[in-house]
N, C-alpha and C positions, 0 to 999 in steps of 0.2 A: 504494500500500500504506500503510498506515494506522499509526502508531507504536504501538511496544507503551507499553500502560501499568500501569503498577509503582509502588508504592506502597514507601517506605522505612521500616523501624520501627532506628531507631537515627540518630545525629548527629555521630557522631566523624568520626576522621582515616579510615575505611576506608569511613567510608560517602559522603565527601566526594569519594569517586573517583566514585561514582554522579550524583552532582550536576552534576558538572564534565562527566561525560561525557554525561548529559541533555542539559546545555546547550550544548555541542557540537554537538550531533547530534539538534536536537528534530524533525528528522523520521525519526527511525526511535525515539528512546526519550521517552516524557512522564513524568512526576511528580507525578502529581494531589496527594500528600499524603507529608507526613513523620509518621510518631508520634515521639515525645521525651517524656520525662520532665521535663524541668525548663521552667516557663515561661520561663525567657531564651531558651530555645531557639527559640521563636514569633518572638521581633523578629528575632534573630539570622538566623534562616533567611531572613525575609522581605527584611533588607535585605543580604545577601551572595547569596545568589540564589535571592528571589524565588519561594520556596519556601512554601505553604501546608504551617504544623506544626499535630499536632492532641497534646492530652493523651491523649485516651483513643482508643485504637486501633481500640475499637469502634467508632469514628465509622469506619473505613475501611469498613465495611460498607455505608455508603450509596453508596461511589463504585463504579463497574464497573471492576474490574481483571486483566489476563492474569496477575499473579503477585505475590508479595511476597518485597524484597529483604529478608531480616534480618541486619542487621548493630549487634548493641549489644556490650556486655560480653562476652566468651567465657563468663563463668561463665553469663551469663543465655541465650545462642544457644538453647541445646537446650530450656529453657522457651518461650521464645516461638513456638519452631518447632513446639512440641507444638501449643500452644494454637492458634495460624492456620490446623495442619492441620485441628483438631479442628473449628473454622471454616469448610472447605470450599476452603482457598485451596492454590493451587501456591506450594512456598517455594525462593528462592534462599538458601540461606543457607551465609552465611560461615563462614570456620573462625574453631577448630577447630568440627566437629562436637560434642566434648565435654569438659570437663575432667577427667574422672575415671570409673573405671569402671561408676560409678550411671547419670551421663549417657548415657555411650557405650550403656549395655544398654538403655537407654529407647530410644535413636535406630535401636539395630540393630532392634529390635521394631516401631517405625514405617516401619524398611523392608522389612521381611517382611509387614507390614500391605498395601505397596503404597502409600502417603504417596505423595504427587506431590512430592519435594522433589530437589533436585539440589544440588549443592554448589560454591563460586567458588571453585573452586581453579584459578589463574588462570596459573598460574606457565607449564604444558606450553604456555599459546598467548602468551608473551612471543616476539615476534620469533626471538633467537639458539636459544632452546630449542626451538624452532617447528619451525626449521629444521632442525636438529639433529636434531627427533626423526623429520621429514620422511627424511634420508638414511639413519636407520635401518631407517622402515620402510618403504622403495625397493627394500628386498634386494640394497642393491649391497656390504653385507658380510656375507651369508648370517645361518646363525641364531645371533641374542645371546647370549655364552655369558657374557660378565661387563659389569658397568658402575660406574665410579667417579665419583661422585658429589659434588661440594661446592660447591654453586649454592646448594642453601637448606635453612634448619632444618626439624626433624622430622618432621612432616605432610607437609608440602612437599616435602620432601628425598625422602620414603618413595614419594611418589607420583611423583615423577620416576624412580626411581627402577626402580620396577613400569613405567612407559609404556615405559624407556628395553627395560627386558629383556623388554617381550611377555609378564608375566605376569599371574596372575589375581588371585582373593581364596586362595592358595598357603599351604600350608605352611610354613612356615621354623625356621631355626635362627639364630639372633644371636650372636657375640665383643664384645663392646668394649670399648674401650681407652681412657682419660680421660689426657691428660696436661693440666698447669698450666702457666702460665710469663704471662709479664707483655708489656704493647706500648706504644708510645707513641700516648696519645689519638689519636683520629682524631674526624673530622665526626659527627652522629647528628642524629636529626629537629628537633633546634634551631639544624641548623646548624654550622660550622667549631668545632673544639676552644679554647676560650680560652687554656690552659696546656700547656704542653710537658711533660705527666707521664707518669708509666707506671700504668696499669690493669692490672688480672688480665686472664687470657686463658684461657679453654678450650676446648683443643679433643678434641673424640669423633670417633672412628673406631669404626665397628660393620663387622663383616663380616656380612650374611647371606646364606644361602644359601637357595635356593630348590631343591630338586633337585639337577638339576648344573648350575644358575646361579648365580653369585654377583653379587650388589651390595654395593659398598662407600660407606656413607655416611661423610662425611671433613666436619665442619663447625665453625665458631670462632665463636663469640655474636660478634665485632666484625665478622663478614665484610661483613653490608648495607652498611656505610657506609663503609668503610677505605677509606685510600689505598694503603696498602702489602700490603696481602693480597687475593691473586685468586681471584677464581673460577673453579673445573675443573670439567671434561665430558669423560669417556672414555669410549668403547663399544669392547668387542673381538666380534668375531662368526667364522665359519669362512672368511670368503674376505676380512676386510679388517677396519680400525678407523676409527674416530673417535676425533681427538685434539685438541680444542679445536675449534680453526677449520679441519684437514687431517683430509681423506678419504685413505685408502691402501686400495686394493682391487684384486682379481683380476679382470680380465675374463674372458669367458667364455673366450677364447683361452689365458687361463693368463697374459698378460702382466699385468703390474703397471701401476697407474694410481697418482695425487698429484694432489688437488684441494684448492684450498683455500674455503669457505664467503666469500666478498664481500656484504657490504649493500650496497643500493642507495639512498640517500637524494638527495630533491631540495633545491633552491633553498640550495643551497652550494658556493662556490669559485667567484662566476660564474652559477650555473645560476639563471634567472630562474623558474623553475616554484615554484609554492605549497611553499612551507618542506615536507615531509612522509618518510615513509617509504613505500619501493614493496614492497622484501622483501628477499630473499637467494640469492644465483645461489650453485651447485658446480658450477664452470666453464662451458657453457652452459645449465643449465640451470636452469628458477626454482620451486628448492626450497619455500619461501617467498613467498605474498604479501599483503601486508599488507590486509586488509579495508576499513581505513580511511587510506585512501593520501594523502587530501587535510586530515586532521587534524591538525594539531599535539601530538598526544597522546606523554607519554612512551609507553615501550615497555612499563611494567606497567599503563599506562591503556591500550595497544592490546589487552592480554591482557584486561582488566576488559570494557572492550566485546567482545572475544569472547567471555565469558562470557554476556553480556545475549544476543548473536544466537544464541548457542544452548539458552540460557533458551526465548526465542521461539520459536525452531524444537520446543522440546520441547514446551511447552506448548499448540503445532498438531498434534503427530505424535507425540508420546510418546516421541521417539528419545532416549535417554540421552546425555548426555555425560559426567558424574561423577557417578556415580549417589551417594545416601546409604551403603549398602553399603559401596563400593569408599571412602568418606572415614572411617568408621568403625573399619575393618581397618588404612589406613595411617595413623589416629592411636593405636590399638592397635600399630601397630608404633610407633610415635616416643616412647611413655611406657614401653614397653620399654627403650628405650637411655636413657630421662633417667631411667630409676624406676633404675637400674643405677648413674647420676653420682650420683645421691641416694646 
């Protein structure tokens, strides 16, 4: 089978997952080309990896390609998306979908058009979440009546959100609740905190309700990176919950069961096999398993190549996995709850 090949328009920190993960795994993804705006960005790419960058995007037009990743600016996504479709091209493209309600009504129109675009929202195929959303929808705790939420901000947060409770493009009604208070530095994408100081802190809780479901998003602008603030996952359903890493459910005897979610990782403590992730067992059984077993990939880069094989897959078969749609609606929910801290 023959690697897909994908072209990137963008050069940052999110598109650099795509590169890394190219190069990983150059027989199932290629890289014919990068667009970029800035010429540093030509040496740059070529001598970090080896990467052909082009200025003008319409030079992609000469290469044959199954899709186009876009990943630039959020404010710019929803224009470049337009223009590649208007091109003829299948888009992967990054969130958000859009900054603001101009954007977002441009993009929902492109997908009522029928646009071949899908969205990398990559969070539901991280490993823990994976699995997680696996024992949900097992039916081994009947139907989802609530879910609490505080893994990830907005977009994010809203779409896990919807996967965890089995609902559609729904109705809703929104609460939320903003309080302030302060934390002591933590780590961020540069790295360990230099000063032992206190920063602001906010955290939002929204209730929404979908019918007679509730989800609650619970989430702290410091939470990516912190040492001291965790991340939660609660499902409650009619015959059992999810509570982090413990399953509690009814069997069909009516007895009570407690399981608890285990990773399975190799080539540690001893174990000579290829460094990697395998999945995640709820007690014999494998909820969970990791597509790219023999990779060294963190667990948001196994999500990221999940997103690529089912790019692929959609781009042969049409099969949806995050449609435009369904990313438009739950970033319409998450400017909800920020247009609300505004």
């Amino acid at each position: 089978m023959s690697p897909s090949r994908f072209a990137v328009v963008g050069s940052g920190w999110r598109a650099e997952y795509f590169f890394r993960i190219a190069a990983t795994r150059p027989d199932r993804f290629e890289i014919p080309a990068v667009a970029v705006r800035r010429e540093e960005e030509i040496e740059r790419l070529s001598i970090e990896h080896g990467l052909d960058a082009l200025i003008d995007s319409r030079r992609l037009d000469e290469l044959e390609l199954d899709f186009v990743v876009v990943a630039t600016a959020p404010e710019t996504n929803a224009d470049v998306c337009e223009e590649l479709v208007e091109r003829g091209y299948a888009v992967l493209l990054e969130t958000p979908a859009g900054i603001d309600d101009e954007q977002l009504d441009r993009m929902a129109k492109l997908a009522s058009a029928g646009a071949r675009v899908q969205v990398a929202e990559q969070y539901r195929y991280q490993p823990l979440l994976a699995a997680r959303l696996a024992v949900i929808e097992s039916g081994r705790l009947g139907p989802i009546t609530s879910a609490h939420m505080s893994v990830a901000h907005g977009y994010h947060g809203m779409a896990l959100l919807r996967a965890a409770l089995g609902v559609g493009i729904d109705e809703y009604e929104i609460h939320t609740q903003v309080h302030e208070s302060t934390i002591t530095r933590g780590p961020g994408r540069d790295g360990p905190p230099t000063a032992n100081e206190l920063d602001p802190s906010t955290r939002t809780v929204a209730l929404i309700s979908f019918g007679d479901q509730l989800g609650i998003y619970d989430w702290s602008d410091d939470q990516y990176f912190s040492w001291i603030r965790s991340l939660r996952f609660a499902a409650r359903g009619e015959r059992g919950e999810l509570d982090g890493y413990t399953a509690r459910y009814l069997l069909d005897s009516g007895e009570p069961v407690e399981q608890s979610l285990r990773r399975w990782d190799t080539g540690l403590e001893g174990n000579l096999e290829t460094p990697g992730h395998r999945g995640y067992l709820l007690g014999d059984d494998w909820v969970y398993r990791n597509p790219f077993p023999n990779d060294r990939f963190s667990d948001d880069e196994i999500a990221v190549a999940t997103v690529l094989n089912h790019m692929a897959e959609y781009v042969a078969t049409g099969e949806q996995f995050y449609s435009l749609a369904d990313s438009v609606h739950d970033t319409r929910l998450a400017h909800r709850i920020r247009d609300f801290r505004g």
